[in-house]
N, C-alpha and C positions, 0 to 999 in steps of 0.2 A: 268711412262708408259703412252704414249697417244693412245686416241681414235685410229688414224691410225697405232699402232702398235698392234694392239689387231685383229688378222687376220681372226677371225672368228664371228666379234665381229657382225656383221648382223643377224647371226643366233638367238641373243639370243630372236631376236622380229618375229621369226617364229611362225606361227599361229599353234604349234605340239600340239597332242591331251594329255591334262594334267593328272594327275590320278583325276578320279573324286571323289570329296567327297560334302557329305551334308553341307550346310551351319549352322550352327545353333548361333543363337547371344545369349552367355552362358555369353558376360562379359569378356572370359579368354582368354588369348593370349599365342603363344608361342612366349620365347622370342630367339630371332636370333643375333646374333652378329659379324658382320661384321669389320674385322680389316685390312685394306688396306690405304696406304699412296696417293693412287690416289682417290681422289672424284670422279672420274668418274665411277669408279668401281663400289663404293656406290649407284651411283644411276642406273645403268644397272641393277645390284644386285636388288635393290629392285623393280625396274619396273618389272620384270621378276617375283618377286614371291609375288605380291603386291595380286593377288587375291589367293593366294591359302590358301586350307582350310586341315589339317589333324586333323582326329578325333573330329571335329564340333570347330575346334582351328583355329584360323587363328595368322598369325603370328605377332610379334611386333619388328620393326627393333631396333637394336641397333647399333651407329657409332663410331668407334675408328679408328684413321689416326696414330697413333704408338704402338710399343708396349707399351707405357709408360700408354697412355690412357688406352688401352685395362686391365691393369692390374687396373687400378681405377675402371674402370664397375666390373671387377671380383669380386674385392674386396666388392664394395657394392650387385651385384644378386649373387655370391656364385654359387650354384646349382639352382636356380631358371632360370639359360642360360641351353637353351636344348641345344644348336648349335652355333659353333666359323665357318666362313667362313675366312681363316685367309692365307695372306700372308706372304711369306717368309721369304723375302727381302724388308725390311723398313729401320730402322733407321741405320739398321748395314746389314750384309748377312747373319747374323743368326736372326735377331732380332724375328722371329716368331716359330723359333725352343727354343728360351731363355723363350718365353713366354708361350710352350707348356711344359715345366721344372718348371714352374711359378705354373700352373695353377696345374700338376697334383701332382706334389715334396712338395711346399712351402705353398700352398693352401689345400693339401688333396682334391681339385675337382675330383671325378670319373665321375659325372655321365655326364654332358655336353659333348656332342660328335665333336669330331676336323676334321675338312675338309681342309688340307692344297689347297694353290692355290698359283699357281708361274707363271709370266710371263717370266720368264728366268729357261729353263729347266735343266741350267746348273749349280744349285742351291739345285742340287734334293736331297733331306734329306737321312741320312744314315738309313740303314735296323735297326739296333738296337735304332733309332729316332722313328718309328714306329711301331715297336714290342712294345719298353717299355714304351711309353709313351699313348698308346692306342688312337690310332689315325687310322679313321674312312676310311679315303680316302685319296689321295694325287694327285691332277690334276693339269695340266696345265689350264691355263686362256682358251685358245683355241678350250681344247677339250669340255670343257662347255658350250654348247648350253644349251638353254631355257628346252629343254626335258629333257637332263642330269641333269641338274641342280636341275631341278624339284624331277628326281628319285631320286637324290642323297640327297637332303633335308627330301624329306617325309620317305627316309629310317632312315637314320640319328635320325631324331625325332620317328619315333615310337620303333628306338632301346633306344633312352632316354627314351621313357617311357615305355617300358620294364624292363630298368635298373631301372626309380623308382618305379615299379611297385614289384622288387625282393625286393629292400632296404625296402618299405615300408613294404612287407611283414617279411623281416627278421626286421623291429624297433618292427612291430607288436608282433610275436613271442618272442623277446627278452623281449619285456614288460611283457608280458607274464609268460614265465620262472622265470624274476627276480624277479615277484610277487610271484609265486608259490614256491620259492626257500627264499622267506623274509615275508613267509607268517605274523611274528608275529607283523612285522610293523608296525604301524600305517596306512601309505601311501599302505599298501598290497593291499585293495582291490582298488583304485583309479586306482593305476599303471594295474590291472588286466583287469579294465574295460578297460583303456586308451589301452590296447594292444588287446582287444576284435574290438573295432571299428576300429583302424589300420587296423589289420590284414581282416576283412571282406572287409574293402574299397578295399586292394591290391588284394583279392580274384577277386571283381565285375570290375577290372579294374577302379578306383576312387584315387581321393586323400582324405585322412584318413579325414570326416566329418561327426562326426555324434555324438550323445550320450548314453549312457549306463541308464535306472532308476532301482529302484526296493522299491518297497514297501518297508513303514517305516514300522522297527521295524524287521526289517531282515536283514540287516546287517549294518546298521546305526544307533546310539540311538539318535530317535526321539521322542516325545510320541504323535503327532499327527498321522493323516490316509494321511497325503500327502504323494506323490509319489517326490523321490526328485535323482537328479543328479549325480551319484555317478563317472563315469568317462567321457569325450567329448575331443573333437577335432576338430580341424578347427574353425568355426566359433562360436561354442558352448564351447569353453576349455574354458572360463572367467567363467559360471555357475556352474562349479563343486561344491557339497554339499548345491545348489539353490533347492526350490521347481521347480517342472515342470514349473509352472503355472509361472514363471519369465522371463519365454523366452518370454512372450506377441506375442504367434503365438498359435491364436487356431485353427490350421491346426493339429502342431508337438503334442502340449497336447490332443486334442482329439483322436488322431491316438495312442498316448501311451496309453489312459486307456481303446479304444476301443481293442486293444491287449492283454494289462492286465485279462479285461474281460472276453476277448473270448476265451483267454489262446490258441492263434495259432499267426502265421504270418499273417502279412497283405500285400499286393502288388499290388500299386499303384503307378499311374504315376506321375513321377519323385521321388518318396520318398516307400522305404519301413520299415517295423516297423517288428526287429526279435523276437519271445517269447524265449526267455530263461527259463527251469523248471529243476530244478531235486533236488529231495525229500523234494518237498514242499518251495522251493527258486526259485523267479520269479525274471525274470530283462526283460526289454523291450530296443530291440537295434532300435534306429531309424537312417537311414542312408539314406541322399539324394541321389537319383539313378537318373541321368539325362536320362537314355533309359531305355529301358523296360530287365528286367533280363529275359535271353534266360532260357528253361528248364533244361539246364545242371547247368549254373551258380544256379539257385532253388536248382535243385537238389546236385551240390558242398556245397552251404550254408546249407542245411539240415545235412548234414553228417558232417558240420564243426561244428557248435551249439548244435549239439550231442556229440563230442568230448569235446567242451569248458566248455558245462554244466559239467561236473566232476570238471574241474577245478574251474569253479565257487562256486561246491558245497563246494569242498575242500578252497577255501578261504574263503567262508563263515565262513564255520566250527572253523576255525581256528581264525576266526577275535571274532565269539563270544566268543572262548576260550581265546582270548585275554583280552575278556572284562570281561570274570568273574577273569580271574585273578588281571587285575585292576579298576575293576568295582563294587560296592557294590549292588548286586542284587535288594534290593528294594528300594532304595531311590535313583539309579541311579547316586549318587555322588563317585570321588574315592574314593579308598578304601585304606588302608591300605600300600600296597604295591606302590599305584600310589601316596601317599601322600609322600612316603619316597622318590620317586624320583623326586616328584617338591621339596621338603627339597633340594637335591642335586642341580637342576637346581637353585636355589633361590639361592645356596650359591656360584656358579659359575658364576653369571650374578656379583656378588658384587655392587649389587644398595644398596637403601637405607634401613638403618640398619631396619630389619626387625623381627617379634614377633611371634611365633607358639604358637596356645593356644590347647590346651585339656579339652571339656566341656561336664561332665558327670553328667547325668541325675541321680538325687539324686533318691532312692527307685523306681525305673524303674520297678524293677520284682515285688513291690507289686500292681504297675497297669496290668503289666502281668494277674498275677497271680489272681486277683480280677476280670479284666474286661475278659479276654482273651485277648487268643496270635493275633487274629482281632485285637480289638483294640490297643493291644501294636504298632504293623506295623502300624495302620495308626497312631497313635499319631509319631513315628517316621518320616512317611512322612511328616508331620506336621509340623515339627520339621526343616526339613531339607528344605523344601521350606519357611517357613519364614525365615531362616539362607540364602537363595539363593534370599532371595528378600529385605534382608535389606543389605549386604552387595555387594559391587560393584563386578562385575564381574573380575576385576584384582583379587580377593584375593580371594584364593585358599580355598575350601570349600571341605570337607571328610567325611565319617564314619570313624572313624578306626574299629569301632568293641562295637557288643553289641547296647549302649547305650551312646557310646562314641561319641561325632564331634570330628571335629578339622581344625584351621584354619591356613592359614600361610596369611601375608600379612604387609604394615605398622606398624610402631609403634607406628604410629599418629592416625590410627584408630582398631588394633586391641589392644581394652581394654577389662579391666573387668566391663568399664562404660558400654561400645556397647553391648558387650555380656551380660550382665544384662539384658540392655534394651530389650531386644528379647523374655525375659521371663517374662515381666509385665502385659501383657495378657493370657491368660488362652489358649489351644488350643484346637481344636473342632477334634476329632478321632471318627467315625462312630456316635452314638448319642449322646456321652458323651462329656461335657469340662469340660478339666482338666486344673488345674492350676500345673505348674512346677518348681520348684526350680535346680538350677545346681550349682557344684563342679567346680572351673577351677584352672588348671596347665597352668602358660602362663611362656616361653625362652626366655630373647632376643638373636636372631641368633649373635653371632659376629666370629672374626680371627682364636679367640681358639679353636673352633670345624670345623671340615670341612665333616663330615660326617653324612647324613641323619638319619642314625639309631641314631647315637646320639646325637641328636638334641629331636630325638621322648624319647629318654630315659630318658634325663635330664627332659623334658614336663612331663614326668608321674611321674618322682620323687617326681617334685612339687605340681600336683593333689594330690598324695598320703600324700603327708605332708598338701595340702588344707585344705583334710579329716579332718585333724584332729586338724584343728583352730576354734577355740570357736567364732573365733571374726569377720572373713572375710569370705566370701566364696572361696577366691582365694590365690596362692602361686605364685609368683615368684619363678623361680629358682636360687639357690646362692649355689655356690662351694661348701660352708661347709655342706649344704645340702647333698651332693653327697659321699662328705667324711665319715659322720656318715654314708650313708649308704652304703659304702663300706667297713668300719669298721664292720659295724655290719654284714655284709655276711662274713667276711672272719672270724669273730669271729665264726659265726654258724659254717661254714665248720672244725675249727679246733674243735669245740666244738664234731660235728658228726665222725672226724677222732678218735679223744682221748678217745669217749666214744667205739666207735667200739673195740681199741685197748686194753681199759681195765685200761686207768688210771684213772678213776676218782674212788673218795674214800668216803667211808660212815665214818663218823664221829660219837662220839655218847659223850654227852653232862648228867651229872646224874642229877638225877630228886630225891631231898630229901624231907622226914617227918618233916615239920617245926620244929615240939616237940624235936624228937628224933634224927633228923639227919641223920638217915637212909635213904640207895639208896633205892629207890622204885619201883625207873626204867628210864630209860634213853631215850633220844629222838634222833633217826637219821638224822646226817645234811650233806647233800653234799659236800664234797669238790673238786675243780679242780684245782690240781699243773699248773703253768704257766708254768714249764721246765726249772724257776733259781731259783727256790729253794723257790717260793714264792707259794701265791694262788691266784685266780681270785674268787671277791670275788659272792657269790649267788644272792646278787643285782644287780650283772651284765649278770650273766647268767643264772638266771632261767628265767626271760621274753624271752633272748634270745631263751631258748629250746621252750617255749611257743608258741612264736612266728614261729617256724618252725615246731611245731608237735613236734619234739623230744622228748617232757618231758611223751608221754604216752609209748616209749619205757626206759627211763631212772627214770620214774617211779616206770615199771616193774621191773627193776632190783634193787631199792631200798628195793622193797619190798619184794623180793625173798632174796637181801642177807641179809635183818633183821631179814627173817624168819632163817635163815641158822645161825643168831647170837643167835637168842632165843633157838636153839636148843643147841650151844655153852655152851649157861650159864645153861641150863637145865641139863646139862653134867655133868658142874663143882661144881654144887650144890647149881648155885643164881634159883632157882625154883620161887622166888616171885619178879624178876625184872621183869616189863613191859617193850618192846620194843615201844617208839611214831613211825611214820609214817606219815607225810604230805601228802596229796591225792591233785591232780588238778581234773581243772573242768573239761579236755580232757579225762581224765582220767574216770571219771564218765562216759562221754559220750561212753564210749565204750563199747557194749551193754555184751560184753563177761568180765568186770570187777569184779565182784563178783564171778564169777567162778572163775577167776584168784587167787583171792584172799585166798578164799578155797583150790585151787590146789597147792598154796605155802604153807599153812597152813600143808596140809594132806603130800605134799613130803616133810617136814624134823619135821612131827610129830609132831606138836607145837599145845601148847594148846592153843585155840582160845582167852581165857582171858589176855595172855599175848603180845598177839598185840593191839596196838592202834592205831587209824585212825584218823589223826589230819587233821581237814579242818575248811578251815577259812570263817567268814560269808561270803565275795563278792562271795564263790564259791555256798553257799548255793541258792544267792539270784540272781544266775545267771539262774541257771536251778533248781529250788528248787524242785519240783515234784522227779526228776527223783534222786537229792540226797537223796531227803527222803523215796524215793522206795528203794534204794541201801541199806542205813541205814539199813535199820529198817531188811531186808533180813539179813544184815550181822550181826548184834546187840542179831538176832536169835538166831544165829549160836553161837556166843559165844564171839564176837571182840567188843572190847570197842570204843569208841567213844568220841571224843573231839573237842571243837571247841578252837580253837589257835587265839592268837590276841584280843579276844572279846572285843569289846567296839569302834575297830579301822573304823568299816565299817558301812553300812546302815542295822542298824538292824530289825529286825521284830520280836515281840515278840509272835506273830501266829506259824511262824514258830519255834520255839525256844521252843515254847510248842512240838510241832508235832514231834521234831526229838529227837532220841532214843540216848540220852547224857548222859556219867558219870562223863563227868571233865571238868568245865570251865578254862581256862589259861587267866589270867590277863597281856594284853600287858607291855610291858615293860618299856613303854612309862609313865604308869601311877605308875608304879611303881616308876620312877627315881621322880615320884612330892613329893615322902615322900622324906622330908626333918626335919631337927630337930626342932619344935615348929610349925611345919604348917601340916594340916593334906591333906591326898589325899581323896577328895569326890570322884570322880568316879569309886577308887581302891574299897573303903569301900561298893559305890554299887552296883558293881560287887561282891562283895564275900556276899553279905547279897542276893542278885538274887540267887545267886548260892544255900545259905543256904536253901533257902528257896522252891526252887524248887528239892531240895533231889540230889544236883550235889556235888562232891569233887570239890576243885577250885585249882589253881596253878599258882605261882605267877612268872612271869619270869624277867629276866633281875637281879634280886635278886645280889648286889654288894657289900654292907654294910652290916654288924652288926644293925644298927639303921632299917633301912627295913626290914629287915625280925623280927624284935622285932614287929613290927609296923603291918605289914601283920600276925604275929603270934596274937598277941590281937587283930583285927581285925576278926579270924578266918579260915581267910584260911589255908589248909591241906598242901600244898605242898608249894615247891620251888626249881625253878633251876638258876644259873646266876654264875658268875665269884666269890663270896664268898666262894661257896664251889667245884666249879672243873670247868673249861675251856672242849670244845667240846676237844677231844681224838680220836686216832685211840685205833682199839678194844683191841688191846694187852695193849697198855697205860690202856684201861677202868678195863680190867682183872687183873694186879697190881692195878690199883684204889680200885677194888673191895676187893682185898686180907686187905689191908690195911685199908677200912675201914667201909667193910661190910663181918660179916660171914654168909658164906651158909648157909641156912637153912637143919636140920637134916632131913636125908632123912628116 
């Protein structure tokens, strides 16, 4: 199309009165985009709207002579084009209806507003072209005078920015929401700020620029008093989670902590500063305002920062409940819970083969307990910022709990050289230094596990086995490790199912008069059937009941059915059998034991001399006070008293005085050393101790003819051992007894 076909084309340099607006030189442009295949167009076009200014904007042309161009500009400004001036008929008789398919179909463009323009009216796009494609206007070249032109641009653009003005408000909103609805996120409160300053800008009519602060130690773990960044936009989004003080503008930092301060708004030209408060959570919104906020807009922003403050409270709330869940309240390092899912993370990155350690603070509670629970906390903080300042920041640093660390990271650097080194120094907790020794369980991560928690489980396996190395302070973890101790739970569990059930069985083993041969009395020993016909033997599961508590309830019941067996023989006319009885040291410890004892005694009528309470030294010299309180109560009463084993443990001959004894038992160990021509010295001086401290003695293990000749010249009174009876069930004991002990005349 040329100049002389364009019939009204004079008008467009009419001197018509334009909509007036301020000028203001802000930097910003609108951009305008012109697609017509005639150059002359272009430059009419832009003479025409070369000075106009909407909204303190003036425009920026853009030139495309096809649609093909036109489609490269889109593709690189997107929505950044307020306005397409766009012809019809270019490269084809559609080509500018292909491109308005282009832009709103292929592109998702809404918001740029389309102004078709045809020199050929006979071109004219169909009704459903402009319905569904949302298109703005549709003109002939002609009827486009400089005025029209004018209104039809400045409408155009400030329907653009309208339309960004909803968008922005509905990004704002939405940020919002999606924060309030993922509160436990991590990113929760970032995105909440990020949709605070949005949505204010679309309120004041802005594009979203501004930043959100708020006091450290409120919803950010900092432990400084900086005021730091928590959500921004526009020109500010690069300093999220920055001190204020990083923006190097002491304009925006003074305006934040004069707000802070004064705890209100402030409102000044070109920038205002909003207070955020509610119950006792501050944030400060600073948002450039290029004109001065009319009263209403104040008065909108007040009612809006009334509403948001809830929602800020409520993300607060929710972000510290985040953090006590994986957060360990005083040492600020994770915890537990956050340890098990960097475990997880660590094993899903599959980098390099990596080492979890577990490092517990040997006698922790005796500095508790000594200095105060004060100093215990600070020696832990102690603890945990020298563990945060010698190891690099890659590798993962925890409480789990208590007095426990724990670390995940290399296998190159996490050892138990490193970790040593950490504790070579002494550390300083309120006035005190203390020097620390530590326990480590260290895993290496590999294929065979894939799951956090058991990764942590295998790590305390090996602490726990640590424990209990004379020689290292540290374990490795190793399968067979895990195995024993899975063996040993499932043993416990069957051990508490069987006994519930009622199969385990008291054995009873006779106890004779060296001289005469005579039963004297007989000792109670546990048995537990395996369920093929065999037994499991007491060296396997008596530590096991130990070990779980069990044995102060399987205890109990030894010593109620011996009472129930003493009643048996009292019956049938053995009046002068003693029942033995093994006591633990759990046992003791249960402050109700000697009642117990009595109350078996008194429910099946038994006379107190014919029970005996067999314990062995380690139990005396475990808790010795409180056996020899027990003793001596029960010894009262009328129950005998023995100590089983002697000779095998760490004796003390203080105590050995003190407690209330009638029968040493000669281990058995020392019996098997009489042999023919060679004498047993520690047999002979045990039974000469015994003599001589007015005790009966009793020789066990007794298997030979030649031993008990030997323990009989020697002295000693008794003997039990596979010579003259194997342990029995009680009916077995009961024919034992027929055969070869008679009842005493009643």
């Amino acid at each position: 199309m040329t100049h002389s076909d364009y019939d009204n084309d004079e008008l467009i340099f009419l001197d018509e009165d334009p909509l007036s607006v301020a000028v203001s030189e802000n930097g910003k442009f609108w951009n305008l985009l012109i697609v017509d295949d005639d150059e002359e167009i272009h430059t009419v076009t832009r003479l025409a709207l070369a000075d106009l200014v909407v909204n303190n904007r003036k425009l920026n042309f853009l030139h495309a002579y096809s649609a093909h161009q036109a489609r490269e500009i889109l593709q690189e400004y997107g929505n950044q084009i307020a306005m397409l001036l766009l012809d019809v008929v270019m490269e084809t008789d559609d080509a500018g209806l292909e491109l308005v398919r282009y832009l709103r179909q292929d592109l998702k463009l809404d918001e740029p507003r389309i102004v078709l323009r045809t020199g050929q009216p006979g071109y004219a796009p169909e009704e459903t072209i402009i319905t569904d494609y949302d298109i703005n206007d549709y003109k002939t070249k002609t009827e486009l005078t400089r005025s029209k032109l004018l209104i039809t641009v400045v409408a155009s653009i400030r329907s653009y920015q309208q339309i960004l003005t909803i968008n922005q408000s509905r990004v704002g909103l939405q940020k919002i929401i999606d924060a309030s609805s993922n509160l436990l996120e991590e990113h929760s409160i970032k995105a909440f700020c990020d949709g605070v300053v949005t949505q204010l800008s679309s309120l004041i009519g802005l594009e979203a620029e501004g930043l959100v602060c708020a006091k450290a130690g409120t919803v950010i773990d900092k432990d400084d008093d900086a005021v730091y960044i928590l959500g921004a936009a526009g020109d500010f989004a690069h300093l999220i989670n920055q001190p204020v003080a990083h923006l190097n503008n002491t304009l925006i930092t003074e305006s934040i902590s004069r707000c802070l301060k004064l705890k209100k708004h402030i409102f000044e030209a070109g920038f205002s500063v909003l207070y955020l408060n509610r119950a006792g959570f501050e944030a400060a919104v600073y948002v450039n305002i290029e004109h001065e906020l009319s009263d209403t807009h104040q008065q909108l922003l007040e009612v809006f920062l009334s509403s948001i403050s809830v929602g800020y409270e409520n993300v607060h709330l929710f972000h510290e409940l985040r953090n006590a869940a994986f957060r360990d309240w005083l040492t600020r390092l994770p915890n537990r819970n956050e340890f098990i899912n960097s475990l997880e993370r660590d094993l899903s990155r599959n980098n390099e083969l990596s080492t979890v350690a577990l490092i517990d603070i040997n006698h922790f509670s005796d500095i508790n307990d000594g200095l105060g629970q004060d100093a215990g906390n600070a020696l832990l903080i102690a603890v945990a910022n020298r563990i945060k300042s010698i190891f690099p920041e890659h590798i993962i640093k925890a409480r789990i709990g208590g007095d426990v660390f724990g670390l995940i990271g290399p296998q190159s650097q996490v050892t138990p050289e490193a970790i040593n080194g950490i504790f070579q120094s002494s550390f300083q907790a309120l006035e005190h230094t203390i020097p620390l020794n530590v326990t480590m369980g260290l895993c290496l991560v590999n294929d065979n596990c894939q799951q956090g928690l058991e990764i942590l489980k295998r790590t305390n396996i090996a602490l726990n086995r640590a424990k209990r190395n004379h020689t290292d302070n540290f374990e490795y973890y190793a399968p067979e490790i895990e195995e024993r101790t899975t063996w040993q739970l499932g043993m416990i569990r069957q051990l508490r199912n069987d006994f519930a059930d009622r199969k385990l069985q008291l054995w009873f083993q006779p106890q004779v008069d060296l001289v005469t041969e005579k039963v004297v009395g007989v000792e109670g020993l546990l048995r537990w059937p395996d369920g093929k016909g065999g037994y499991i033997s007491p060296a396997v599961f008596i530590p096991l009941a130990e070990y779980s508590g069990l044995i102060v309830d399987i205890g109990q019941w030894v010593l109620e059915e011996s009472c129930r067996r003493i009643q048996s023989l009292q019956q049938s006319g053995y009046v002068d059998v003693r029942v033995a009885v093994n006591i633990s040291i759990p046992q003791f410890r249960d402050r109700c034991f000697v009642q117990k004892v009595t109350d078996a005694l008194k429910r099946f009528s038994c006379p107190p001399g014919r029970l005996e309470l067999e314990i062995t030294e380690s139990v005396v010299m475990d808790e010795p006070q409180i056996v020899i309180d027990a003793l001596n109560t029960l010894k009262t009463y009328g129950v005998a008293i023995a100590i089983d084993d002697f000779g095998t443990g760490f004796s003390s001959m203080s105590y050995l005085q003190r407690l209330p004894l009638d029968r040493l038992k000669v281990d058995r160990s020392f019996v098997g050393d009489i042999t023919p021509g060679k004498s047993a010295v520690i047999a002979e001086t045990i039974v000469t101790l015994g003599n001589k401290l007015g005790l009966c003695t009793i020789a066990e293990g007794v298997e030979t003819r030649e031993q008990a000749q030997y323990m009989t010249k020697l002295g000693c009174d008794e003997a039990q051992g596979y010579l003259y009876a194997r342990p029995m069930p009680f009916d077995d004991l009961m024919t034992y007894l027929t055969e070869h002990h008679q009842p005493a005349s009643r």
